[in-house]
BALOBA-1460 file (C-alpha; in Angstrom, 3 decimals):
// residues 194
<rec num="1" residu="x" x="-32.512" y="20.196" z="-2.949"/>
<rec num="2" residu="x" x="-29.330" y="19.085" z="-4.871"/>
<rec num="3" residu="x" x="-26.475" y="17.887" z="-2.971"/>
<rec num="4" residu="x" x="-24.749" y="15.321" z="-5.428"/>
<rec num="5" residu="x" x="-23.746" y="16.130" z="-9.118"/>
<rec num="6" residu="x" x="-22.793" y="13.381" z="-11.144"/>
<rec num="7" residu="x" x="-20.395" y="13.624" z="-13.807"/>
<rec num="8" residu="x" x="-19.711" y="11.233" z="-16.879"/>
<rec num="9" residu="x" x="-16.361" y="10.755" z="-18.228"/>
<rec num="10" residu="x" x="-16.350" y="9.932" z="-21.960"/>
<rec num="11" residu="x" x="-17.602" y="12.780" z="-23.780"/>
<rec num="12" residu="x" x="-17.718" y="14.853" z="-20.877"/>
<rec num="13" residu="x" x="-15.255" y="15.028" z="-18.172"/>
<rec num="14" residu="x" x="-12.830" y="13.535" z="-21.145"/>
<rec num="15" residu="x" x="-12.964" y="15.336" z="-24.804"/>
<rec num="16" residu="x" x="-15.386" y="13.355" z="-26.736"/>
<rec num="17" residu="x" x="-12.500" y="12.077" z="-29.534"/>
<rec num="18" residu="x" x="-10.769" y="10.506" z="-26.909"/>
<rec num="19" residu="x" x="-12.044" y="6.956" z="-27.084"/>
<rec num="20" residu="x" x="-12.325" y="7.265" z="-31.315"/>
<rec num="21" residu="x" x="-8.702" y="8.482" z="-30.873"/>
<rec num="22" residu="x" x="-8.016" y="5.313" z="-29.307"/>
<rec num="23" residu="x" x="-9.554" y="2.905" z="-31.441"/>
<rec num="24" residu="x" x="-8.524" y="4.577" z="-34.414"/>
<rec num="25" residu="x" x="-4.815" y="3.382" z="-33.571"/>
<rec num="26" residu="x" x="-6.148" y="-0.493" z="-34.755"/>
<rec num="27" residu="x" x="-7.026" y="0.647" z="-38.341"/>
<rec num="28" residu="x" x="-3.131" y="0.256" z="-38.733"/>
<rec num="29" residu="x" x="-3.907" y="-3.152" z="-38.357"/>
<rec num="30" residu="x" x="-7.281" y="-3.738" z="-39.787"/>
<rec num="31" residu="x" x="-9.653" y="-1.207" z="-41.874"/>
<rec num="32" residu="x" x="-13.059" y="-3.237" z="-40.060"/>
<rec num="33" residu="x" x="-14.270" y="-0.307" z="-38.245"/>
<rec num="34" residu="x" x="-16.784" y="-2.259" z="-36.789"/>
<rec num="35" residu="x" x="-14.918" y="-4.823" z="-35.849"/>
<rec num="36" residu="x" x="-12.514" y="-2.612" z="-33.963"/>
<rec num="37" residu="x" x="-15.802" y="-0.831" z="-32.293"/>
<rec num="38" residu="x" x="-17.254" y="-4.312" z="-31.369"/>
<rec num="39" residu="x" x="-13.894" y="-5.604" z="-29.759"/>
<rec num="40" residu="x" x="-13.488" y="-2.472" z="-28.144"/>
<rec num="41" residu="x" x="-16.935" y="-1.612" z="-27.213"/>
<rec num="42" residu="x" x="-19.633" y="-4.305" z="-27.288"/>
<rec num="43" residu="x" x="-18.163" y="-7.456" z="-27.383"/>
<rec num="44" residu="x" x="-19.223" y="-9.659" z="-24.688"/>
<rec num="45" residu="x" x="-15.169" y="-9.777" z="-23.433"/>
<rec num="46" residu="x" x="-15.449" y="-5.708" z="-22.830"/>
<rec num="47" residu="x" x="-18.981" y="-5.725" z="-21.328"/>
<rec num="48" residu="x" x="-17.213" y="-8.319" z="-18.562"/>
<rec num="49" residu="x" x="-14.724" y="-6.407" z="-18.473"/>
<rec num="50" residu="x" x="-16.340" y="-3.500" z="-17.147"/>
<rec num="51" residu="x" x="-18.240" y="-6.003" z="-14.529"/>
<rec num="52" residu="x" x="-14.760" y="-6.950" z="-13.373"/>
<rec num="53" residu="x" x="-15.595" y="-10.450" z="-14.305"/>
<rec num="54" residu="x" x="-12.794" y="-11.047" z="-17.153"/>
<rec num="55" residu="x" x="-9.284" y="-9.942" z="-15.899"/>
<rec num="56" residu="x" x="-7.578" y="-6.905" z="-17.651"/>
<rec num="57" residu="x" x="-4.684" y="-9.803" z="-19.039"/>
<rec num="58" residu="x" x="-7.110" y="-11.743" z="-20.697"/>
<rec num="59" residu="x" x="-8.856" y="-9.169" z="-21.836"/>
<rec num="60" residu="x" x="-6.459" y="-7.448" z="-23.463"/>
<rec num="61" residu="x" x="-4.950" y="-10.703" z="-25.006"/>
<rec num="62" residu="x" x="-8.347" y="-10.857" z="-26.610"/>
<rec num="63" residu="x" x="-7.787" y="-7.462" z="-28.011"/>
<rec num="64" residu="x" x="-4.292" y="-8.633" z="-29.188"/>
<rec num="65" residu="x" x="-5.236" y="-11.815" z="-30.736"/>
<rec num="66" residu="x" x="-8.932" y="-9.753" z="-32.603"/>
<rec num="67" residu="x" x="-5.696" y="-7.441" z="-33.570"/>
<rec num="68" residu="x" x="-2.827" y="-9.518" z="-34.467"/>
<rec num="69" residu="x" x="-0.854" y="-7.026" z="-32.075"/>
<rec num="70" residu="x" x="1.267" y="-8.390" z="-29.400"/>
<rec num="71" residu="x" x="0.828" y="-4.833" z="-27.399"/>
<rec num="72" residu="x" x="1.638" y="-5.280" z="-23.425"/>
<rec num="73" residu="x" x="-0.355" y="-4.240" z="-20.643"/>
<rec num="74" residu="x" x="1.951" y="-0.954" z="-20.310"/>
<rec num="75" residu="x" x="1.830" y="0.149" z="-23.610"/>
<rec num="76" residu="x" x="-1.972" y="-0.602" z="-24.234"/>
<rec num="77" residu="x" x="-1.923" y="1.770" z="-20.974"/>
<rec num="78" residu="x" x="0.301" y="4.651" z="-22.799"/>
<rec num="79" residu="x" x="-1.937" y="4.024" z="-26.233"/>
<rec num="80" residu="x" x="-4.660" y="5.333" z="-23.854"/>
<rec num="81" residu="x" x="-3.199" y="7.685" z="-22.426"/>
<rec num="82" residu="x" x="-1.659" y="9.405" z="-25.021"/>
<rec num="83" residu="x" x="-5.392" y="9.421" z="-27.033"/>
<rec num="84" residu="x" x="-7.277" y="11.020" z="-23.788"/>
<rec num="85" residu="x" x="-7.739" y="14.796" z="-22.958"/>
<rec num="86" residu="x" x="-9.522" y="16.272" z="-20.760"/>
<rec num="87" residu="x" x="-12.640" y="19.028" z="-20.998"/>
<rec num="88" residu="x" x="-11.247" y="21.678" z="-18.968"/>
<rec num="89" residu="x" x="-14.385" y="23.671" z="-18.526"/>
<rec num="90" residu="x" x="-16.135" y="20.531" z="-17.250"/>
<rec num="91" residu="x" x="-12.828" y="19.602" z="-15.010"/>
<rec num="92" residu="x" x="-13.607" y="23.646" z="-13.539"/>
<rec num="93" residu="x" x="-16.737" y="23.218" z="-13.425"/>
<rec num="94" residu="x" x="-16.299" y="19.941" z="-11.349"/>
<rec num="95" residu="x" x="-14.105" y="21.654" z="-8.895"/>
<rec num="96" residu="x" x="-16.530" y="25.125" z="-8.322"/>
<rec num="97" residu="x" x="-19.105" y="22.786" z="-7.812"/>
<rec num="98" residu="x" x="-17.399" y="20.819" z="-4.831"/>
<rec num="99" residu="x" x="-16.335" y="24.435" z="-3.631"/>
<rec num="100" residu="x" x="-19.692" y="25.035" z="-3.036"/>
<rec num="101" residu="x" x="-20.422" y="21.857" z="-0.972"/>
<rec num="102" residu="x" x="-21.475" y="19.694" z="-3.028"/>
<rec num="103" residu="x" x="-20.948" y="16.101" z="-3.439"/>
<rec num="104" residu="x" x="-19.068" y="15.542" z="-7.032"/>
<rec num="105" residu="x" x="-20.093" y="11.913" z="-8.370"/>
<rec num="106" residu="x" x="-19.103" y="9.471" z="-11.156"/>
<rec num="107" residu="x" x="-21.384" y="6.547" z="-11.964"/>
<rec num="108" residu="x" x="-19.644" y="4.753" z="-15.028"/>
<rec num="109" residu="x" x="-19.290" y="2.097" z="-17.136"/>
<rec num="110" residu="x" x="-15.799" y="1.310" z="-17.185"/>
<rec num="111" residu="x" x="-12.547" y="-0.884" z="-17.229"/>
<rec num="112" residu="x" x="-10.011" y="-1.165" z="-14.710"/>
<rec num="113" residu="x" x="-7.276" y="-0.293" z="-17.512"/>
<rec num="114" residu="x" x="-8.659" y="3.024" z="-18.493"/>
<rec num="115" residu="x" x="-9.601" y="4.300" z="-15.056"/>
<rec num="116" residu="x" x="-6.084" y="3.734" z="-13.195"/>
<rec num="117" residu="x" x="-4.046" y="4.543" z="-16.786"/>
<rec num="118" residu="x" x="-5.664" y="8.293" z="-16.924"/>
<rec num="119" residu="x" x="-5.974" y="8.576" z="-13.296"/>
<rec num="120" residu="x" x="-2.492" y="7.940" z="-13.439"/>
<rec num="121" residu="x" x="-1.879" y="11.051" z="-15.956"/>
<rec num="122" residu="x" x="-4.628" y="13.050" z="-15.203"/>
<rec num="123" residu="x" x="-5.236" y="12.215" z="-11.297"/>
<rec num="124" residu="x" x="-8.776" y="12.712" z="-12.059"/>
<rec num="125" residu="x" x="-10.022" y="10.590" z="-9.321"/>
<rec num="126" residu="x" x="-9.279" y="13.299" z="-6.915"/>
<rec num="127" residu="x" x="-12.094" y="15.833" z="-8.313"/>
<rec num="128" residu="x" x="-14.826" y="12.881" z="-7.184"/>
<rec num="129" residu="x" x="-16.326" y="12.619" z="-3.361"/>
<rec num="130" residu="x" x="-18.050" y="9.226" z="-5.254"/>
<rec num="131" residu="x" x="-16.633" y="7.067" z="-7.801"/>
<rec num="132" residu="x" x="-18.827" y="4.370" z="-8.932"/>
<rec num="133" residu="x" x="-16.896" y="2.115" z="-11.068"/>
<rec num="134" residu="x" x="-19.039" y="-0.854" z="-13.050"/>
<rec num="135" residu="x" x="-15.766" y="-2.815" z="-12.428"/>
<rec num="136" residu="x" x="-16.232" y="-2.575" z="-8.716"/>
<rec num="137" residu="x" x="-19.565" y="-2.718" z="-8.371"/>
<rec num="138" residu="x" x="-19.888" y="-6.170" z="-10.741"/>
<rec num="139" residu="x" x="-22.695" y="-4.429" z="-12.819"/>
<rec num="140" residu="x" x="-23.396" y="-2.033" z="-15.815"/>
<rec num="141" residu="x" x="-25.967" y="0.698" z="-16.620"/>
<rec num="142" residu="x" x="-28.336" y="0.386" z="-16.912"/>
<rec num="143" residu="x" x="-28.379" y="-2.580" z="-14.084"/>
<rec num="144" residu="x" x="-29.819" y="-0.702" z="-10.940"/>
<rec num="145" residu="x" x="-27.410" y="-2.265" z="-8.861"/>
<rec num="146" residu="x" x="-25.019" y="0.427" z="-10.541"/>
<rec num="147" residu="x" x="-27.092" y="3.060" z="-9.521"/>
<rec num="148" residu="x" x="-28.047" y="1.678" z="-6.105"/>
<rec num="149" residu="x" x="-24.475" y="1.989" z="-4.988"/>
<rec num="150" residu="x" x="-24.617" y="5.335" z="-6.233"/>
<rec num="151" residu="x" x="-27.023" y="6.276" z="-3.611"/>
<rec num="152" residu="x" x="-25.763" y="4.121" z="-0.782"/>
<rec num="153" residu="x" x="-22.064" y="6.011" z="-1.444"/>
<rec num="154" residu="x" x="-23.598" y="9.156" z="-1.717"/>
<rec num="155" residu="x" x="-25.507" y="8.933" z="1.288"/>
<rec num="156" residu="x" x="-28.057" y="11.245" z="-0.448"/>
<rec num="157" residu="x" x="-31.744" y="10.491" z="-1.073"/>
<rec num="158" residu="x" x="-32.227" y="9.715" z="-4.813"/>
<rec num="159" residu="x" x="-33.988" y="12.867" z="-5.128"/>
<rec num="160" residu="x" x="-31.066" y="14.810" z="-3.841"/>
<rec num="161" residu="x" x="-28.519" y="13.009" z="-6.750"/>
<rec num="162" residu="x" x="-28.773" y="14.743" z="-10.128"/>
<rec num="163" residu="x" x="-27.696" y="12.176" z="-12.947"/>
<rec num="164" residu="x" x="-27.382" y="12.923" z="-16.956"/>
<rec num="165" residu="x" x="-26.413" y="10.109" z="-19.051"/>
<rec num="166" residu="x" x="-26.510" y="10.114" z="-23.001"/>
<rec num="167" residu="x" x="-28.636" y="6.904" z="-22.958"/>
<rec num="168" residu="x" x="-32.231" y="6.935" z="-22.280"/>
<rec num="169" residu="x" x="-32.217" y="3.219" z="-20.969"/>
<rec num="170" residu="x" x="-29.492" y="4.529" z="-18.198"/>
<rec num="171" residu="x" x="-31.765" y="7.422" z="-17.373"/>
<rec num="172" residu="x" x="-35.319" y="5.265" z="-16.842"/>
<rec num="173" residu="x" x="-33.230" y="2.920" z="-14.484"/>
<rec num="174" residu="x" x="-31.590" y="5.800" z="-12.544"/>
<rec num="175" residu="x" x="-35.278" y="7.227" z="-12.192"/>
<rec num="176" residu="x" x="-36.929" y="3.924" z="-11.356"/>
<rec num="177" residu="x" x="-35.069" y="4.398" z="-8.362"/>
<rec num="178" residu="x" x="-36.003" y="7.915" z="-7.653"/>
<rec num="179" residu="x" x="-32.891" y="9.891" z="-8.905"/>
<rec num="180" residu="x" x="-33.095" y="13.452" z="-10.448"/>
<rec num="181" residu="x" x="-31.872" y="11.528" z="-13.945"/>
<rec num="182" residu="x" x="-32.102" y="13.353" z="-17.175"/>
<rec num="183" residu="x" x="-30.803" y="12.876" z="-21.257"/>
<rec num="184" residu="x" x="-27.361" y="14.718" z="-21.308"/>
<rec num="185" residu="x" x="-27.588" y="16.890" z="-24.656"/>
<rec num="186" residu="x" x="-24.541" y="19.139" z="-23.734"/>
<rec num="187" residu="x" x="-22.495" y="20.405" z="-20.834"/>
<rec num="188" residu="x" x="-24.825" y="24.362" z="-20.912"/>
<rec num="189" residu="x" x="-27.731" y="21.900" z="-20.832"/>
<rec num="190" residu="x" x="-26.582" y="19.919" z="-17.579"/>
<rec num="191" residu="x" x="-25.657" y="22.834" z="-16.208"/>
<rec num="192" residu="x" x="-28.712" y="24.619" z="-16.260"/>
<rec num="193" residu="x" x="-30.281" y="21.418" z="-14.757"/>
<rec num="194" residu="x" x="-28.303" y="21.839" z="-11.604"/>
């Protein structure tokens, strides 16, 4: 029996051209795609980051100096802002699902920027019983810590907490630990998993 849905936020609670809408912004300042994708995404500044080990001021004076921007922390905050929207079937959907008793999760890799910026314009925070933030927690997914907490914070059995995640890596982990963990291929899909 389901009693915990967990959500992601990139590509699903959030449109999935927010983030490219973002990083699109530094091609004003360099065409290197990847370069903007690696800073942004996978260098080894973001990834600590998102463990909360690298503080959001020298992280984004990293991003500055990769750059040659002198953005500050506020308007790196409205850059992100103003590139974010939300899905608002999946923000619905969120909120009939609580209706009907269930717990509403989010298990995600993330920085402490992004999270309190669009919480700030959004107040998206609010739709979650659980908020698992890889910032808070000091680990990534697919670490099982990440999903660990998940289950401690839920106070569900694993079984009980459906998870979809876009990477197969983040799935095995979830299910190593005995959560309902599946590929997300689209919102209908997750749905019908519920």
């Amino acid at each position: 029996m389901v009693k915990a849905v967990t959500f992601d936020l990139d590509g699903v609670y959030f449109t999935a051209d927010s983030f490219k809408k973002f990083k699109d912004i530094f091609l004003e300042y360099t065409p290197d795609r990847d370069l903007i994708d690696y800073v942004l995404a996978k260098s080894e500044e973001m990834l600590n980051f998102k463990k909360g080990i690298m503080s959001e001021a020298d992280y984004w004076n990293y991003v500055n100096k990769n750059f040659g921007t002198n953005y500050s922390l506020d308007q790196f905050k409205k850059l992100l802002t103003d590139s974010y929207s939300v899905n608002q079937n999946v923000v619905d959907t969120v909120r009939e699902i609580r209706k009907l008793g269930l717990k509403t999760c989010i298990c995600t890799n993330n920085f402490s920027t992004r999270i309190n910026a669009l919480d700030q314009k959004f107040s998206f925070l609010s739709d979650f019983d659980i908020q698992i933030l890889s910032y808070q927690i000091g680990a990534i997914k697919p670490d099982p810590k990440i999903f660990q907490a998940l289950i401690d914070q839920s106070g569900c059995l694993p079984a009980e907490i459906i998870f979809a995640d876009d990477k197969e890596a983040n799935v095995l982990s979830a299910q190593t630990l005995g959560i309902n963990a599946f590929v997300y291929q689209d919102f209908d899909h997750f749905i019908d998993r519920i």
